[in-house]
Residue frames relative to the residue before (quaternion, step in Angstrom):
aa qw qx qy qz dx dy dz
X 1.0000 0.0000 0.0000 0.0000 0.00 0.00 0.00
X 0.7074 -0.5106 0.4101 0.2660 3.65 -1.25 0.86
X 0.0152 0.7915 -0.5382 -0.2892 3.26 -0.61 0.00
X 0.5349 -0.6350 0.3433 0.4391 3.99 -0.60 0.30
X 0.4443 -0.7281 0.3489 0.3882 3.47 -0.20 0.12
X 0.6108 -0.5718 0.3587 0.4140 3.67 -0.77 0.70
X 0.5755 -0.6544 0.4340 0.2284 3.11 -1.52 1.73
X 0.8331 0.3809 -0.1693 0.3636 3.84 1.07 -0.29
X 0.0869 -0.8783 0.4238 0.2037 3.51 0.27 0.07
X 0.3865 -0.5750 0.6799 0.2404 4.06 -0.79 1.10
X 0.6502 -0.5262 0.5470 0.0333 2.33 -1.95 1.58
X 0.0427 -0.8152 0.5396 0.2061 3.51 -0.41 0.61
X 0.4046 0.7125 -0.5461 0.1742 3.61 0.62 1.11
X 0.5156 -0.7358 0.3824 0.2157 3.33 -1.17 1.50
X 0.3242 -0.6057 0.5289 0.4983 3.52 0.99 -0.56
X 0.5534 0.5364 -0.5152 0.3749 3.66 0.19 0.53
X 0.1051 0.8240 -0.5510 0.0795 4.16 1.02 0.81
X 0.1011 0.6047 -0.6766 0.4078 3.95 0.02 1.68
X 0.1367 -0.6105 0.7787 -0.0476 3.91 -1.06 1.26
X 0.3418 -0.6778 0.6485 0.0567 2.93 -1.62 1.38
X 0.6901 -0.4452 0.2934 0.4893 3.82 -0.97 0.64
X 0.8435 0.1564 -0.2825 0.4293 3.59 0.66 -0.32
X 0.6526 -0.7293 0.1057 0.1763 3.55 1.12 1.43
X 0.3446 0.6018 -0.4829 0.5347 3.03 1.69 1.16
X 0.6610 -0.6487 0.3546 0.1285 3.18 -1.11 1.21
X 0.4300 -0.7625 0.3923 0.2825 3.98 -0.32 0.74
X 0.5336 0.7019 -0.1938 0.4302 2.91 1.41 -1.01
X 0.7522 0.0848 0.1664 0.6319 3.32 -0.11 -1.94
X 0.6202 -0.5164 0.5743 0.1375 3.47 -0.07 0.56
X 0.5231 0.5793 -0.4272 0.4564 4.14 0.93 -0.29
X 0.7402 -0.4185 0.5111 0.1252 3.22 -1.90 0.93
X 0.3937 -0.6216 0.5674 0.3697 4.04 -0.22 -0.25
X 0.7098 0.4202 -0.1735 0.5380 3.57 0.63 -0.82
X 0.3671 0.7677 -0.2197 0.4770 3.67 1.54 -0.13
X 0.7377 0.4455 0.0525 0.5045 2.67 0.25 -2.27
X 0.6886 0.5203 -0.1720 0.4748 4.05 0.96 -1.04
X 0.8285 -0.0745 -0.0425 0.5534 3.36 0.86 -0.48
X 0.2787 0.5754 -0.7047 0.3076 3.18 -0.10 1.93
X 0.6286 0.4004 -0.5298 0.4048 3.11 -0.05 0.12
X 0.5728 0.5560 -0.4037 0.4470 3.85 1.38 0.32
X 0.4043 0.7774 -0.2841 0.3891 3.21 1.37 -0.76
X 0.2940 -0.4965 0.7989 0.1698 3.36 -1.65 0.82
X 0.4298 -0.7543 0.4393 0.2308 3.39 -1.75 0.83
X 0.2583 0.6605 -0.4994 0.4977 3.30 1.48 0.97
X 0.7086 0.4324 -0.2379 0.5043 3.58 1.11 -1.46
X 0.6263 0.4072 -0.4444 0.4944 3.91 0.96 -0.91
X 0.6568 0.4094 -0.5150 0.3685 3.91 0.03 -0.48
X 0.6174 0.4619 -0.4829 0.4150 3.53 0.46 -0.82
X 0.6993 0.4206 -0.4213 0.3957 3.97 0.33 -0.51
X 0.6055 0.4227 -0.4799 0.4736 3.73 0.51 -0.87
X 0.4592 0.7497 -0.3522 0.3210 4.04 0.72 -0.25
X 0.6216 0.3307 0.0298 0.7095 2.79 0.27 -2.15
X 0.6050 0.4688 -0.4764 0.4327 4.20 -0.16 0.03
X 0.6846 0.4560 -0.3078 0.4782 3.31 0.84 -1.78
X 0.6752 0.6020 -0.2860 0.3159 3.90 0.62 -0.83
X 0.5779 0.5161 -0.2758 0.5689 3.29 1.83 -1.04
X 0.5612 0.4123 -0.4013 0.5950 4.08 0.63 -0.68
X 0.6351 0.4706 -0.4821 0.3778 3.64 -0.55 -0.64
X 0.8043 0.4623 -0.2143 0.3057 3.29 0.52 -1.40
X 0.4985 0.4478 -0.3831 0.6358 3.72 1.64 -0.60
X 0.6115 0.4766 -0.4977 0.3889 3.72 -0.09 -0.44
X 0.6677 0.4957 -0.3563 0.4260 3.83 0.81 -0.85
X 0.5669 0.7382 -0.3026 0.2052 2.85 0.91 -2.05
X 0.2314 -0.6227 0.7196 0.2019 3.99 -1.01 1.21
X 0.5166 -0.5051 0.6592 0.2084 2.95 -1.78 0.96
X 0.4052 -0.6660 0.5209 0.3479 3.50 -1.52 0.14
C-alpha cells in the first residue's frame, strides 16, 4: 500500500549560502526567490523545489568547464 507523502518537507539548505552569477544557491541548488518563500510554500510546492534544486546540482556536477 502507498504511503501519503509527509505533511512537511525539510529544508534542504546545506549551510553553504554562496549565489552563483545566475542566483541559485551552491549549496542547495535553490533559486534565490526559492530560498525567500519556502517557508510560504505548501509541501507539494517545497518538494517540487528540493526537485527542480536536486536537478540544478546534478547538472553542475556534470557541467564541462570551459
Amino acid at each position: 500500500m502507498l504511503q501519503p507523502p509527509p505533511p512537511t518537507v525539510s529544508s534542504p539548505c546545506t549551510k553553504v549560502c554562496t549565489l552563483d552569477t545566475e542566483g541559485v544557491c551552491l549549496g542547495c541548488g535553490r533559486a534565490l526567490n526559492e530560498i525567500a518563500n519556502w517557508s510560504r510554500m505548501s509541501a507539494d510546492e517545497q518538494r517540487e523545489v528540493c526537485r527542480k534544486a536536486e536537478q540544478r546540482r546534478l547538472h553542475r556536477a556534470t557541467a564541462v568547464s570551459p
